[in-house]
C-alpha positions in Angstrom: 42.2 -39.7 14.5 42.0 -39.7 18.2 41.4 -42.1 20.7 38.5 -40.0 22.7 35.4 -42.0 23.7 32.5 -40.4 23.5 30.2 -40.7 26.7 26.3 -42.4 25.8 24.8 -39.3 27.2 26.2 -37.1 24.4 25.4 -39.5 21.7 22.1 -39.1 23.2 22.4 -35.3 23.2 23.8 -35.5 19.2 21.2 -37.4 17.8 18.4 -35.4 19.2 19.8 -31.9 17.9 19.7 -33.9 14.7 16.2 -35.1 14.5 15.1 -31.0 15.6 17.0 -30.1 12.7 15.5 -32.4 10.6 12.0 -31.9 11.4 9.8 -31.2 8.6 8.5 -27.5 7.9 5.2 -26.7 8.5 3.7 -23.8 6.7 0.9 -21.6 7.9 -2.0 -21.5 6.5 -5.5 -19.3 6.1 -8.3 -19.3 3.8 -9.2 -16.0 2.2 -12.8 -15.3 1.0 -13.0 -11.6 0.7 -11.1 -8.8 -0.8 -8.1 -8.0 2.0 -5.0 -6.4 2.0 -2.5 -8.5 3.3 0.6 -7.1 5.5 3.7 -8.4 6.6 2.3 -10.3 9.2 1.1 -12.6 6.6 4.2 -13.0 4.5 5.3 -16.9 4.4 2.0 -18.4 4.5 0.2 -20.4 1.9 -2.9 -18.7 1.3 -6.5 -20.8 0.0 -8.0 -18.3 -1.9 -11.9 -19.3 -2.4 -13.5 -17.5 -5.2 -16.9 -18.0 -4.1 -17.0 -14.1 -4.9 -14.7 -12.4 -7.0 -12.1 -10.8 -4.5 -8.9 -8.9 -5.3 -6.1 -9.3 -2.2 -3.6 -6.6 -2.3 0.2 -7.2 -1.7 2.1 -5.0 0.8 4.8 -2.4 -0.6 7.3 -4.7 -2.6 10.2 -2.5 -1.0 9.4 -5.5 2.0 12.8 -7.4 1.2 12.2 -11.3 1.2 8.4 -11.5 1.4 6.8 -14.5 0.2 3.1 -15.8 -0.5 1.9 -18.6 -1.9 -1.8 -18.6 -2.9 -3.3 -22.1 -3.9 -7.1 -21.9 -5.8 -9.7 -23.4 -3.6 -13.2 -21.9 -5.9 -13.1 -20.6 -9.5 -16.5 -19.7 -9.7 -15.2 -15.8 -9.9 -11.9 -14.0 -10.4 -9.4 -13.9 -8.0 -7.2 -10.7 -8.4 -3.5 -10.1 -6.6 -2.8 -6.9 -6.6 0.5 -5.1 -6.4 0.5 -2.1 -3.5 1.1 0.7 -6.2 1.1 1.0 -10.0 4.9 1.4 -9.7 6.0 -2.1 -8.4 6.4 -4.5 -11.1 5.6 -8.8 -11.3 9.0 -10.4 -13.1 8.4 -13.8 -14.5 5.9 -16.0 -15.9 2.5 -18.4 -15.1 2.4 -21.9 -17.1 -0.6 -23.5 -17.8 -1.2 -26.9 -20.0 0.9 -25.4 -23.1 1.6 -22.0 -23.3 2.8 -19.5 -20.4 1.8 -15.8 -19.8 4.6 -13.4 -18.7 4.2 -10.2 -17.0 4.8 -6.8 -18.6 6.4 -3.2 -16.9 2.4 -2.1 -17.3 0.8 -4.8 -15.3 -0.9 -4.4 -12.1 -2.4 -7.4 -11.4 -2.6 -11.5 -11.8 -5.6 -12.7 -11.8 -7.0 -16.8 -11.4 -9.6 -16.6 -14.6 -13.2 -17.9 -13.0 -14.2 -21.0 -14.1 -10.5 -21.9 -16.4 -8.4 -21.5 -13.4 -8.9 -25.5 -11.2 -9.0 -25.9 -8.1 -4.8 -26.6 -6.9 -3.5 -23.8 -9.6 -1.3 -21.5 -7.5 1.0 -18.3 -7.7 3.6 -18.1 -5.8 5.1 -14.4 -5.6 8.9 -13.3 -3.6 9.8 -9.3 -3.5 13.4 -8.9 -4.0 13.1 -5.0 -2.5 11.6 -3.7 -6.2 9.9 -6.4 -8.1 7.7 -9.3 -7.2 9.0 -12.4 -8.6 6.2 -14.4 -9.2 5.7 -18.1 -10.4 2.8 -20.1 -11.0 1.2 -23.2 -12.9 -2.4 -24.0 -13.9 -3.9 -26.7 -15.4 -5.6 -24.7 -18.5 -4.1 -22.2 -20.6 -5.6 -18.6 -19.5 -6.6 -20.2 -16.4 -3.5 -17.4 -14.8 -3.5 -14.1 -16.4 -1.8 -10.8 -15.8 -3.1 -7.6 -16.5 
């Protein structure tokens, strides 16, 4: 070890390029209501999706490398659809709920937040990896997050 000093004015200087760093992250978020396709513009956002009215909210193409969505339940009064962009992209993985889990199959098109099962807080999230959405997701019920 050295015998350097170190002047107060870049101690000063090192500790506040720490606390930036360590800031926490704040997502963005929007409340959707009715049926939208959502683009890249959207991608890392948490998503409230009210099911005041059943809606269906389409996913762009899954070829879009590192997208990411999180959608949180706000209403279960109707279905709530996510949709994949074209019958040809594929959801990898599974939803829990309270005891059993539902995991997705080459034929489904769709996951869907069952009206009135699904609670208020279940989410999905879903992250494309260039040819499949990944998806995860937990509700409080069983069925309350199905694919199809």
């Amino acid at each position: 070890m050295g015998t350097k000093r170190v002047g107060m004015a870049r101690v000063k200087s090192l500790i506040n390029e720490n606390v930036n760093q360590l800031q926490m992250r704040r997502y963005v978020y929007q409340t959707i209501s009715a049926t939208v396709e959502l683009t890249m513009a959207d991608a890392g956002q948490v998503i409230g999706v009210n099911g005041a009215s059943a809606i269906d909210i389409t996913l762009p193409a899954v070829s879009n490398t590192g997208a990411w969505f999180r959608f949180v339940l706000t209403d279960n009064s109707n279905d709530v659809d996510i949709i994949q962009a074209a019958a040809s992209e594929d959801f990898v993985g599974s939803v829990i709920g309270l005891s059993a889990k539902d995991t997705a199959t080459a034929s489904d098109t769709k996951v869907s937040f069952k009206a009135s099962t699904a609670l208020a807080g279940d989410y999905i999230e879903v992250y494309s990896d260039g040819a499949s959405w990944l998806i995860s997701g937990q509700g409080a019920a069983n069925s309350a997050i199905v694919f199809g």
